[in-house]
PDB file with one MODEL, atoms N, CA, C and O in Angstrom:
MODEL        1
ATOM      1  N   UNK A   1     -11.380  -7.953  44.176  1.00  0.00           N
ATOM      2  CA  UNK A   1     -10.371  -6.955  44.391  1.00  0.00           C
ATOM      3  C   UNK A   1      -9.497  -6.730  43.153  1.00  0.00           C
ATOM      4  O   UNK A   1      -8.927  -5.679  42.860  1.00  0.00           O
ATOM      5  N   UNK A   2      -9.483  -7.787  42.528  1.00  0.00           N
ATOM      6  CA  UNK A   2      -8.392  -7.546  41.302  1.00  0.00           C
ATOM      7  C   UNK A   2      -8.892  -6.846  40.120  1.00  0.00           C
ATOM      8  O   UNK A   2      -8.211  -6.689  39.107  1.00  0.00           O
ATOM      9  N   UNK A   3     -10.341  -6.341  40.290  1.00  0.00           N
ATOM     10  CA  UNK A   3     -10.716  -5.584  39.040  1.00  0.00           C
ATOM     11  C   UNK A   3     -10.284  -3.928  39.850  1.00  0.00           C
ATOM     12  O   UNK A   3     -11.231  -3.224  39.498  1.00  0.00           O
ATOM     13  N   UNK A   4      -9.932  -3.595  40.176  1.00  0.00           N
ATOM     14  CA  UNK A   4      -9.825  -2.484  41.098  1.00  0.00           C
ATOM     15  C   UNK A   4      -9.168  -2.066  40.522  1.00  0.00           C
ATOM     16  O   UNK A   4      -9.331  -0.969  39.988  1.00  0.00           O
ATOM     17  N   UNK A   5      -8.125  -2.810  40.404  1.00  0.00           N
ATOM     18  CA  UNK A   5      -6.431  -2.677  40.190  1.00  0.00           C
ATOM     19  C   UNK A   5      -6.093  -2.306  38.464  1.00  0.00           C
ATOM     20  O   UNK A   5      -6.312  -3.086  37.537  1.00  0.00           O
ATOM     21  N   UNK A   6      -5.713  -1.399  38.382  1.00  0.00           N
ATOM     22  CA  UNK A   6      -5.556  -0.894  36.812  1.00  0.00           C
ATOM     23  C   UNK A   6      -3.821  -0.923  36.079  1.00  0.00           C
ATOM     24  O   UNK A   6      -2.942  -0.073  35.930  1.00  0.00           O
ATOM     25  N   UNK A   7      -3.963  -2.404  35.759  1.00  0.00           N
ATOM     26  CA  UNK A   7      -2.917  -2.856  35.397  1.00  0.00           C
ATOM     27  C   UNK A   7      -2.691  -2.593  33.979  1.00  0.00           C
ATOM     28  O   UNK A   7      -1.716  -3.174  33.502  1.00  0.00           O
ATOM     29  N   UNK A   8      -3.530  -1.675  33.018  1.00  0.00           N
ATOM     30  CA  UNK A   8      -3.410  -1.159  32.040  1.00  0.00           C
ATOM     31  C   UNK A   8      -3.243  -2.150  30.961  1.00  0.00           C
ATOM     32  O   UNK A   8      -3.579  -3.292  31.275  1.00  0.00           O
ATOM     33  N   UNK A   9      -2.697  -1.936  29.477  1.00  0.00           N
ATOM     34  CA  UNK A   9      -3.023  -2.951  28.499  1.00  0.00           C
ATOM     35  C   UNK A   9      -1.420  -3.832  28.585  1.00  0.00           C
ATOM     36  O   UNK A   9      -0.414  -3.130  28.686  1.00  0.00           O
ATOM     37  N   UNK A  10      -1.315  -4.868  28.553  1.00  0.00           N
ATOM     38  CA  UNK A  10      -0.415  -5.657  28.110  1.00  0.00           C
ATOM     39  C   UNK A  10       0.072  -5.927  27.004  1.00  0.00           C
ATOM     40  O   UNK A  10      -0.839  -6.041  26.184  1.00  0.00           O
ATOM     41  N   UNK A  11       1.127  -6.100  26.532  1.00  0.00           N
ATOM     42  CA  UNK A  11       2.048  -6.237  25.258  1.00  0.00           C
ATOM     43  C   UNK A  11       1.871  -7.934  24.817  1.00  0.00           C
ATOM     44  O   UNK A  11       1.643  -8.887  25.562  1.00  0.00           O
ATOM     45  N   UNK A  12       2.058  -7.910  23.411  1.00  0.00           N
ATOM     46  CA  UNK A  12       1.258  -9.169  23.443  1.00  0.00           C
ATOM     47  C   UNK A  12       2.714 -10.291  23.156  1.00  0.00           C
ATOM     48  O   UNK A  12       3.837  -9.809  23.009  1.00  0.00           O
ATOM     49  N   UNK A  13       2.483 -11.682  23.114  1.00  0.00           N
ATOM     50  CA  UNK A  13       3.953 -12.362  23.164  1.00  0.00           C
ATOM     51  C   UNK A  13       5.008 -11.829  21.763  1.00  0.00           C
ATOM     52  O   UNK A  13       6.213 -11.588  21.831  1.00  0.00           O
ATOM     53  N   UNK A  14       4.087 -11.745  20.485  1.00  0.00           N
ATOM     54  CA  UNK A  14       4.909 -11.450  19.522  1.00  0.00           C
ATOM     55  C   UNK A  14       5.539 -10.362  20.004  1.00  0.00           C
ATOM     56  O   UNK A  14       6.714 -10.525  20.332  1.00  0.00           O
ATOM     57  N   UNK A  15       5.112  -9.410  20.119  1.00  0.00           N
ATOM     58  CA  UNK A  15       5.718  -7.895  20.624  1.00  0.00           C
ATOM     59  C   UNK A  15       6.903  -8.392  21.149  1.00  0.00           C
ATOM     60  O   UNK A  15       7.940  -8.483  20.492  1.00  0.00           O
ATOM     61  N   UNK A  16       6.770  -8.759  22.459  1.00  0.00           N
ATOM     62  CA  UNK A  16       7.965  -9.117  23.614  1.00  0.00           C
ATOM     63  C   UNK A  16       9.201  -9.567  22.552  1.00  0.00           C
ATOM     64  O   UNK A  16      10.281  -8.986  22.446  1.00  0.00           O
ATOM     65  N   UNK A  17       8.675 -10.975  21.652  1.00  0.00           N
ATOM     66  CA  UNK A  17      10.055 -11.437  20.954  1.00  0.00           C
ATOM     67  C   UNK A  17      10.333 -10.584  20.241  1.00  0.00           C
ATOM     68  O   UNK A  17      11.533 -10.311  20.263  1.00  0.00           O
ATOM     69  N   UNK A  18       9.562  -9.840  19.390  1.00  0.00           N
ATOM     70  CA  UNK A  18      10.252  -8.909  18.060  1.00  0.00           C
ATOM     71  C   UNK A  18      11.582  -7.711  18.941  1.00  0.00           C
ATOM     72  O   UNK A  18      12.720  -7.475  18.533  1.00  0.00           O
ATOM     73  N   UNK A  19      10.867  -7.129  20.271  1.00  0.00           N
ATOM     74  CA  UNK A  19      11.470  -6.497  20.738  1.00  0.00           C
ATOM     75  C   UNK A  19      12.823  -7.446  21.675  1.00  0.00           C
ATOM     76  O   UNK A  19      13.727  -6.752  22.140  1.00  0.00           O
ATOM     77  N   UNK A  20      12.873  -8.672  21.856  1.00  0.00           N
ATOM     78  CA  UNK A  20      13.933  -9.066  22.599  1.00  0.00           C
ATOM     79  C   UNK A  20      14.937  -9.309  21.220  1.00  0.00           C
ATOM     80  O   UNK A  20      16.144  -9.193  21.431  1.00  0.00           O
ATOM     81  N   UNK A  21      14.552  -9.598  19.991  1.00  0.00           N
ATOM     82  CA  UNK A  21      15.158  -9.870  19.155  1.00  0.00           C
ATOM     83  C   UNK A  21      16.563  -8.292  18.441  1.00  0.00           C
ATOM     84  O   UNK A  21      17.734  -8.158  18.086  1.00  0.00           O
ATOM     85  N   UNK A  22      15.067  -7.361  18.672  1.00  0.00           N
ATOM     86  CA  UNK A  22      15.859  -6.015  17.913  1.00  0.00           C
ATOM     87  C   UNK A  22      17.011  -5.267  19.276  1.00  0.00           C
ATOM     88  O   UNK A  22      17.939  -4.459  19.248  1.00  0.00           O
ATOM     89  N   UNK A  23      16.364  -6.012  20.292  1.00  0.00           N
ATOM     90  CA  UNK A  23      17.216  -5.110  21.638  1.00  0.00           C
ATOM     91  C   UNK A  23      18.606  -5.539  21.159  1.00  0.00           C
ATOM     92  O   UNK A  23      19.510  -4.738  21.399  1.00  0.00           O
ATOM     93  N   UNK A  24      18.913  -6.630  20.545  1.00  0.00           N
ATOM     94  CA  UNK A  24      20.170  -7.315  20.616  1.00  0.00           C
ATOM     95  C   UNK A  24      21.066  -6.465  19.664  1.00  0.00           C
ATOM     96  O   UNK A  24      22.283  -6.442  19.849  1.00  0.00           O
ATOM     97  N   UNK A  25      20.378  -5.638  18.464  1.00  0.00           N
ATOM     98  CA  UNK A  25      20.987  -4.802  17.761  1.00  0.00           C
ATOM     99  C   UNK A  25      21.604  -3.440  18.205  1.00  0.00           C
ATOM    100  O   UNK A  25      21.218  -2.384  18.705  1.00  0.00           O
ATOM    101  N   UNK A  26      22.470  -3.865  17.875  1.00  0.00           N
ATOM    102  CA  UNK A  26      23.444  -2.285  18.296  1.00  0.00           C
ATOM    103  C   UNK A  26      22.740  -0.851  18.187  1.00  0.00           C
ATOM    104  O   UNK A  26      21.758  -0.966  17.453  1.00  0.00           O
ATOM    105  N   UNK A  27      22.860   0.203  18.564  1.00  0.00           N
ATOM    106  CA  UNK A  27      22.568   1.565  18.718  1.00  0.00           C
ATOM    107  C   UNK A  27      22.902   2.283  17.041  1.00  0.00           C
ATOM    108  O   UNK A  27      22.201   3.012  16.340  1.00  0.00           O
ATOM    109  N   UNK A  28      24.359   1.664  16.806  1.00  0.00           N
ATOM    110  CA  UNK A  28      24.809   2.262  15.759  1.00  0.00           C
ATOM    111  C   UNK A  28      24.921   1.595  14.818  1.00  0.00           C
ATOM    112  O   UNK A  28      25.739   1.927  13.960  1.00  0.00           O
ATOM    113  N   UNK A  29      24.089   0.360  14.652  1.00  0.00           N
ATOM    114  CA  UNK A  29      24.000   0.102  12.695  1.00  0.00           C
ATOM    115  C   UNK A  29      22.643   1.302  12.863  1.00  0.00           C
ATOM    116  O   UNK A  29      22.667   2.137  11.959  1.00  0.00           O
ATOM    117  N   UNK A  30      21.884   1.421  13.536  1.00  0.00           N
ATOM    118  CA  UNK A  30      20.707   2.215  13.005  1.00  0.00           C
ATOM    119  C   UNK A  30      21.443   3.976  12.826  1.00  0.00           C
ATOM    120  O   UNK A  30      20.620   4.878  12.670  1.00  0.00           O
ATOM    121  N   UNK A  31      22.222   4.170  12.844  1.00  0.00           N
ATOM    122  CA  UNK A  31      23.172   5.356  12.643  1.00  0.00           C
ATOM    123  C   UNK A  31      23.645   5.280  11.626  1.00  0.00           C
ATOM    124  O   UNK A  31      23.707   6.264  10.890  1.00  0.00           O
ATOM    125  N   UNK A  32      24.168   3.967  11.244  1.00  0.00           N
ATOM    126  CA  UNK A  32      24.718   4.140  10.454  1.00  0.00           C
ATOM    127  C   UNK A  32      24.250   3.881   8.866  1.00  0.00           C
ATOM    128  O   UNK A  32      24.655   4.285   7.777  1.00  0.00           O
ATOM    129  N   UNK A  33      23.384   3.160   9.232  1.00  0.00           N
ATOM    130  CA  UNK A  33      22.557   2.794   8.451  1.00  0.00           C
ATOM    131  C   UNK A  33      21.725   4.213   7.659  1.00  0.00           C
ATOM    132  O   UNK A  33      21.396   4.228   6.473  1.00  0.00           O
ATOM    133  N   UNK A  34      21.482   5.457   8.749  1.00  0.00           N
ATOM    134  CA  UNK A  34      21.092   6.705   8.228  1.00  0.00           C
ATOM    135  C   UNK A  34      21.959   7.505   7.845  1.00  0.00           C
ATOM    136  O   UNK A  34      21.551   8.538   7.314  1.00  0.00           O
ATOM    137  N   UNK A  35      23.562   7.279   7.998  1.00  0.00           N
ATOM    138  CA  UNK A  35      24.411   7.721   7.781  1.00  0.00           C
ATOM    139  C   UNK A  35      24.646   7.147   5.576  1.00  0.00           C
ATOM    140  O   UNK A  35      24.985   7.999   4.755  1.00  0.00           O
ATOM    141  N   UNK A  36      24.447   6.094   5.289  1.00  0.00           N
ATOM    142  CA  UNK A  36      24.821   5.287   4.414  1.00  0.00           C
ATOM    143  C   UNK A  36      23.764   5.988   3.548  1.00  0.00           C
ATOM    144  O   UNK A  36      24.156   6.266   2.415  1.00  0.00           O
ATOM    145  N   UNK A  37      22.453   6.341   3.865  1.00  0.00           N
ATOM    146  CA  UNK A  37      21.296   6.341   3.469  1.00  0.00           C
ATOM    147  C   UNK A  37      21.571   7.248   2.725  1.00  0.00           C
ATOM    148  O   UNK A  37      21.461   7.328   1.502  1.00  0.00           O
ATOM    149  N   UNK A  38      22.127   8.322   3.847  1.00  0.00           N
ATOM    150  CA  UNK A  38      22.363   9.801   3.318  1.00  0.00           C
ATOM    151  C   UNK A  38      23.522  10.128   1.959  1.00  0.00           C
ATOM    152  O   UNK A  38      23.469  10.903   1.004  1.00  0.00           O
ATOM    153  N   UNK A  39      24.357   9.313   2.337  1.00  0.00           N
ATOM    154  CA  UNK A  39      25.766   9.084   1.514  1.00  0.00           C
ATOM    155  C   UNK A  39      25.278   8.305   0.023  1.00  0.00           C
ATOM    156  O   UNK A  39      25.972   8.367  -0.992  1.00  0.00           O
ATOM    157  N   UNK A  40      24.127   7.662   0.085  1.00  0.00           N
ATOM    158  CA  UNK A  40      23.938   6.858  -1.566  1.00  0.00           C
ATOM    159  C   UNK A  40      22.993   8.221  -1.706  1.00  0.00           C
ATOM    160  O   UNK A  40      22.963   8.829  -2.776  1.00  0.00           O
ATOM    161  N   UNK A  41      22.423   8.543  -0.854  1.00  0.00           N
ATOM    162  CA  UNK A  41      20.869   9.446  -1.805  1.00  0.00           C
ATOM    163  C   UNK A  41      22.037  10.612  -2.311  1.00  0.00           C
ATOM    164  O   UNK A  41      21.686  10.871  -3.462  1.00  0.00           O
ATOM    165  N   UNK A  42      23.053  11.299  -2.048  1.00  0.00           N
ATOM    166  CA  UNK A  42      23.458  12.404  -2.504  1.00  0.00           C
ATOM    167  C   UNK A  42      24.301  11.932  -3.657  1.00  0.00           C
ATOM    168  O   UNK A  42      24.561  12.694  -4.588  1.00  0.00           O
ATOM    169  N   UNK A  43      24.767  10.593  -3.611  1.00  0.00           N
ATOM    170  CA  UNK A  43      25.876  10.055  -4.664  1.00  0.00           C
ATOM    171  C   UNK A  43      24.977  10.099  -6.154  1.00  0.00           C
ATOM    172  O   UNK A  43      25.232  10.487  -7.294  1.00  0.00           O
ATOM    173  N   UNK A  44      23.713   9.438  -5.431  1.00  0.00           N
ATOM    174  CA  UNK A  44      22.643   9.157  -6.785  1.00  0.00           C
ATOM    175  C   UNK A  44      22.054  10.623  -7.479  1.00  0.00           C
ATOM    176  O   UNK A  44      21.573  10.764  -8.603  1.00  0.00           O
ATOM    177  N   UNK A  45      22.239  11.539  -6.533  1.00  0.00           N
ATOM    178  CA  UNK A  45      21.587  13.234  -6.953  1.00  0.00           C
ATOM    179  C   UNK A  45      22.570  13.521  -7.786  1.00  0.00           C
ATOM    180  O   UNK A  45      22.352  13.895  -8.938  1.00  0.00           O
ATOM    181  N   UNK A  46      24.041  13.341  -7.164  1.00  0.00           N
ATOM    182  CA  UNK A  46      24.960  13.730  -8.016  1.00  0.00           C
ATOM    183  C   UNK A  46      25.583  12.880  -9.778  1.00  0.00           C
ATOM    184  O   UNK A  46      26.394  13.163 -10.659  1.00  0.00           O
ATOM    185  N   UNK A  47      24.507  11.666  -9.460  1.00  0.00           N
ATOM    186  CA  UNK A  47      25.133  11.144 -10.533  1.00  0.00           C
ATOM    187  C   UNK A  47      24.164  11.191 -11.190  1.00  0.00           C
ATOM    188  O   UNK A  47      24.001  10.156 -11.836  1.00  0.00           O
ATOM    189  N   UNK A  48      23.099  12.251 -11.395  1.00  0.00           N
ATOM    190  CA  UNK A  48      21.512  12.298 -12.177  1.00  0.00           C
ATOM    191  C   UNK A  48      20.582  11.444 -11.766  1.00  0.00           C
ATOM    192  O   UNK A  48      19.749  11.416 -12.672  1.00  0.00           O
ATOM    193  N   UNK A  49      20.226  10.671 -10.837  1.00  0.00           N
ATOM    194  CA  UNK A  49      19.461   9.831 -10.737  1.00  0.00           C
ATOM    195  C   UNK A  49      18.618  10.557  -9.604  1.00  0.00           C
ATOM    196  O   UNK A  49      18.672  10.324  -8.396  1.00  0.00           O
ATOM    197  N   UNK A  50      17.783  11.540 -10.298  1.00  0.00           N
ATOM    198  CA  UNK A  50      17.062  12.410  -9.084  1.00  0.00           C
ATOM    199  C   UNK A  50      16.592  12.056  -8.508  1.00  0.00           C
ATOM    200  O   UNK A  50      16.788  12.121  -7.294  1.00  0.00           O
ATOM    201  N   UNK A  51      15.326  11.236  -9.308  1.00  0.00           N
ATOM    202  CA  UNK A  51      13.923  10.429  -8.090  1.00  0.00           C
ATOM    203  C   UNK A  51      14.567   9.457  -7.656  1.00  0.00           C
ATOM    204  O   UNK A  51      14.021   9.377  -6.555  1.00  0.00           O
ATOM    205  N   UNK A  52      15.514   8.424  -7.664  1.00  0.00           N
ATOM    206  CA  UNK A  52      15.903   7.688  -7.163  1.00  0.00           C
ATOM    207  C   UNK A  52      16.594   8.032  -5.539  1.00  0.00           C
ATOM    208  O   UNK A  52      16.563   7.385  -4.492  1.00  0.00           O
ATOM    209  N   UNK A  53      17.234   9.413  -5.917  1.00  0.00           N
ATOM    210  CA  UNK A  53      17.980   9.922  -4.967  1.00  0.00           C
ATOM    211  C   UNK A  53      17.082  10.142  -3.688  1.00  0.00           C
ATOM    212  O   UNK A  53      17.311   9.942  -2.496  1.00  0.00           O
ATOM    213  N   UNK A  54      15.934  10.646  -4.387  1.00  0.00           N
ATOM    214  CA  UNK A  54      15.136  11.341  -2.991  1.00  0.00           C
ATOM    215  C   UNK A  54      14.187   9.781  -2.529  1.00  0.00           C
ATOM    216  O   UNK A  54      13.624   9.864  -1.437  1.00  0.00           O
ATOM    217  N   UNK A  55      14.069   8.888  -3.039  1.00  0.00           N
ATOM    218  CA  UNK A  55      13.727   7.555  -2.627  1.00  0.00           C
ATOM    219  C   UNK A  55      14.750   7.189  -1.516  1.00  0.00           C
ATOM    220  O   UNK A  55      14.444   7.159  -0.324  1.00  0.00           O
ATOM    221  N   UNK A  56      15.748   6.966  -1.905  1.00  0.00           N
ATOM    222  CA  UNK A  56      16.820   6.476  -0.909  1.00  0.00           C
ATOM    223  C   UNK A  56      16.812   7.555   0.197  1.00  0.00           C
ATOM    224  O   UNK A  56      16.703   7.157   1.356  1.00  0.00           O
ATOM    225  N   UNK A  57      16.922   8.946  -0.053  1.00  0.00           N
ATOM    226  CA  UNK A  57      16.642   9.655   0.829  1.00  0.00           C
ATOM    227  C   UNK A  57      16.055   9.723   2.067  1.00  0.00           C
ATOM    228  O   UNK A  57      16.491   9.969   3.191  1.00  0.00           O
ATOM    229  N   UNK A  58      14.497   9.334   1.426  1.00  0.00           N
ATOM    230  CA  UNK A  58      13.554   9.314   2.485  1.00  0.00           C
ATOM    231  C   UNK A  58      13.713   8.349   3.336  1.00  0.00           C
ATOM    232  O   UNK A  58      13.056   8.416   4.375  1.00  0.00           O
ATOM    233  N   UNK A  59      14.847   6.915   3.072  1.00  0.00           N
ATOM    234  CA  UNK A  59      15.071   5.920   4.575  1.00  0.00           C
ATOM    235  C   UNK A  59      15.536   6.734   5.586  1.00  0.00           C
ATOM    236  O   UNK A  59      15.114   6.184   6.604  1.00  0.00           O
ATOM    237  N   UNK A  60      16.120   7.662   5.897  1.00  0.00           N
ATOM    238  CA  UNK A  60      16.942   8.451   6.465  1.00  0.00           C
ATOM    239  C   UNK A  60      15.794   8.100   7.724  1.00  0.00           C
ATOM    240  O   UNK A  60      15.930   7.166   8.515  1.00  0.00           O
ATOM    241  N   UNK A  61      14.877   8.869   7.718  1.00  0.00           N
ATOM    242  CA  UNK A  61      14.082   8.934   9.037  1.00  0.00           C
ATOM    243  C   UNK A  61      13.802   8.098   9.634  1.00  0.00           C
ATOM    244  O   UNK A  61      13.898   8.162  10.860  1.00  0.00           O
ATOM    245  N   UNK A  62      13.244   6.741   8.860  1.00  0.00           N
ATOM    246  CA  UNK A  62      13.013   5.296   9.382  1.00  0.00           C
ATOM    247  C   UNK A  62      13.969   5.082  10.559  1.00  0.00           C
ATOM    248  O   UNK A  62      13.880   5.095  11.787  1.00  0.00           O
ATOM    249  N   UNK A  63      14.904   4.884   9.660  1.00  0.00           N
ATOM    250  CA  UNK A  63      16.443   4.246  10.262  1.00  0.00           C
ATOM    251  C   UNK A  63      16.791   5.032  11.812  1.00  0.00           C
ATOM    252  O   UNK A  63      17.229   4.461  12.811  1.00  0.00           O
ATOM    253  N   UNK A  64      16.494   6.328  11.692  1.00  0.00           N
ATOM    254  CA  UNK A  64      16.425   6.996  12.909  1.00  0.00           C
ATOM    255  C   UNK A  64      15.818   6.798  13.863  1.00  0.00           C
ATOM    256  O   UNK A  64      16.286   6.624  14.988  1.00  0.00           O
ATOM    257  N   UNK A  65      14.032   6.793  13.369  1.00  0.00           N
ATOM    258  CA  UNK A  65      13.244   6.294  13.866  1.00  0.00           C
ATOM    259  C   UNK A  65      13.301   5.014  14.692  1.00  0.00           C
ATOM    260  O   UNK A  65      13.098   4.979  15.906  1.00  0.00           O
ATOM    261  N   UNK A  66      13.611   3.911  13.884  1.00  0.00           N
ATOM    262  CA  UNK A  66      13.754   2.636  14.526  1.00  0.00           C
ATOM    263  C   UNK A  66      15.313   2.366  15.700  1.00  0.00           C
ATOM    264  O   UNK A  66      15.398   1.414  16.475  1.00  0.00           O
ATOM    265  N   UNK A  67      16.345   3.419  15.542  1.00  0.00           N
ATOM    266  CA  UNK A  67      17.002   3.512  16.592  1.00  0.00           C
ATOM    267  C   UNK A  67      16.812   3.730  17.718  1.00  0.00           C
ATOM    268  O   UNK A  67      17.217   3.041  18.655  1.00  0.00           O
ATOM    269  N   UNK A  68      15.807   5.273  17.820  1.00  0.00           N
ATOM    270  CA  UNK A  68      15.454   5.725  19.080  1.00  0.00           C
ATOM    271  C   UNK A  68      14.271   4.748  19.692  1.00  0.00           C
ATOM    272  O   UNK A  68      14.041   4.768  20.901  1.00  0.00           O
ATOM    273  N   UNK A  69      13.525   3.884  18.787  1.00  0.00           N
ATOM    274  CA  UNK A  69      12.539   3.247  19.365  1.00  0.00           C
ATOM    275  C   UNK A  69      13.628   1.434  20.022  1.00  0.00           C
ATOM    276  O   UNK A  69      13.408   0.596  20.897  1.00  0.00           O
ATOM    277  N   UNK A  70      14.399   1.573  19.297  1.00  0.00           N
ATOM    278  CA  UNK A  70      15.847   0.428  19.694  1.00  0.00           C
ATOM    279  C   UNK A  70      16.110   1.037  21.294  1.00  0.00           C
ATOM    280  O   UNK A  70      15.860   0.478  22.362  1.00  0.00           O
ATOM    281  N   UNK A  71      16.494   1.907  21.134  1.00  0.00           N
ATOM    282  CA  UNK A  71      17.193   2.776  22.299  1.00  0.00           C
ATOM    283  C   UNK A  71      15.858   2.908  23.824  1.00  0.00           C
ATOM    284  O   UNK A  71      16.042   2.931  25.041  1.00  0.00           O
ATOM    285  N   UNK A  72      15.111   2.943  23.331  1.00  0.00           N
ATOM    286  CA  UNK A  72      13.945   3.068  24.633  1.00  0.00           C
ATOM    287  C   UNK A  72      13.329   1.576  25.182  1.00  0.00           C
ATOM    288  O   UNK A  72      12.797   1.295  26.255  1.00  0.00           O
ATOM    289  N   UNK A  73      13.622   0.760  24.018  1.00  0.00           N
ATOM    290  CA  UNK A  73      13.132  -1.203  24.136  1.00  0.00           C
ATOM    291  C   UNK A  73      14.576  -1.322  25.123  1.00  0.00           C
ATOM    292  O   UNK A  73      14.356  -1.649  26.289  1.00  0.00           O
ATOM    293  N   UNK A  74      16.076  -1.072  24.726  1.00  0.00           N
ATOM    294  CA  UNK A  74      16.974  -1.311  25.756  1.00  0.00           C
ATOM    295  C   UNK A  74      17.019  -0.699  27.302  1.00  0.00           C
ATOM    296  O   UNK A  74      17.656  -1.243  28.204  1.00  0.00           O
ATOM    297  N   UNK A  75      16.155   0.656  27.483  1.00  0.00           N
ATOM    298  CA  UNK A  75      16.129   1.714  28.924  1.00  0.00           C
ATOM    299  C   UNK A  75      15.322   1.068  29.236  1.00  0.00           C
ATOM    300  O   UNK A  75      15.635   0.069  29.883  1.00  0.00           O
ATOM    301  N   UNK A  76      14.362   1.234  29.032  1.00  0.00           N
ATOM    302  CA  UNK A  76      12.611   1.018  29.343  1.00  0.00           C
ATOM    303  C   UNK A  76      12.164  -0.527  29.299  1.00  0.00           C
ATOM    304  O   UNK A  76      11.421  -1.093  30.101  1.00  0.00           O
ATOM    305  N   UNK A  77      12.774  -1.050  28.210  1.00  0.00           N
ATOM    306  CA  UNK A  77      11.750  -2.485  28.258  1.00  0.00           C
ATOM    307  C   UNK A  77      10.297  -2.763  27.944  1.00  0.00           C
ATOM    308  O   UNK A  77       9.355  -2.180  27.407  1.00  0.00           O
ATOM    309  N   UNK A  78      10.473  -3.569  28.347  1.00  0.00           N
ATOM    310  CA  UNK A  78       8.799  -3.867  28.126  1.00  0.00           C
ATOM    311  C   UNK A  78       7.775  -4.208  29.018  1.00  0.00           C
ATOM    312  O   UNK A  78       8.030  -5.032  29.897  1.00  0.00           O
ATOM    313  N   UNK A  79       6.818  -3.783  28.951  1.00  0.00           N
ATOM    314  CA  UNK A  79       5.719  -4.476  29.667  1.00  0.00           C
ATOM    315  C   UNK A  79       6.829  -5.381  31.271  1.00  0.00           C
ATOM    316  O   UNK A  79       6.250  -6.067  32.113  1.00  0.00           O
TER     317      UNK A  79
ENDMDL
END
């Protein structure tokens, strides 16, 4: 009977800790953290340091990224 049953794929133990570990992080260092991102990449544009600027730049999305995926490990959970 228990192959019947479609209990779908399971999360594996590392997963569980990485995610009990990051749940513990606030909503808003990852804000702010894209907030900071944004504030050095324009400081560095403005102070000539072009490619550098758009390097720092590009954390912007990560940092976002890894909030909203923060934000759905705290609603949702896991496995």
């Amino acid at each position: 009977m228990e192959n019947l049953l479609n209990k779908g794929p399971k999360e594996g133990e590392m997963t569980k800790e990485i995610e009990s570990k990051t749940a513990q992080i606030p909503s808003q260092v990852y804000l702010g953290l894209a907030i900071t991102a944004m504030l050095a990449s324009a400081v560095l544009k403005c102070a000539g340091h072009k490619h550098t600027a758009l390097f720092v730049g590009q954390w912007v999305s990560p940092f976002l990224l890894f909030g909203v995926y923060n934000k759905i490990v705290k609603t949702q959970g896991h496995d």
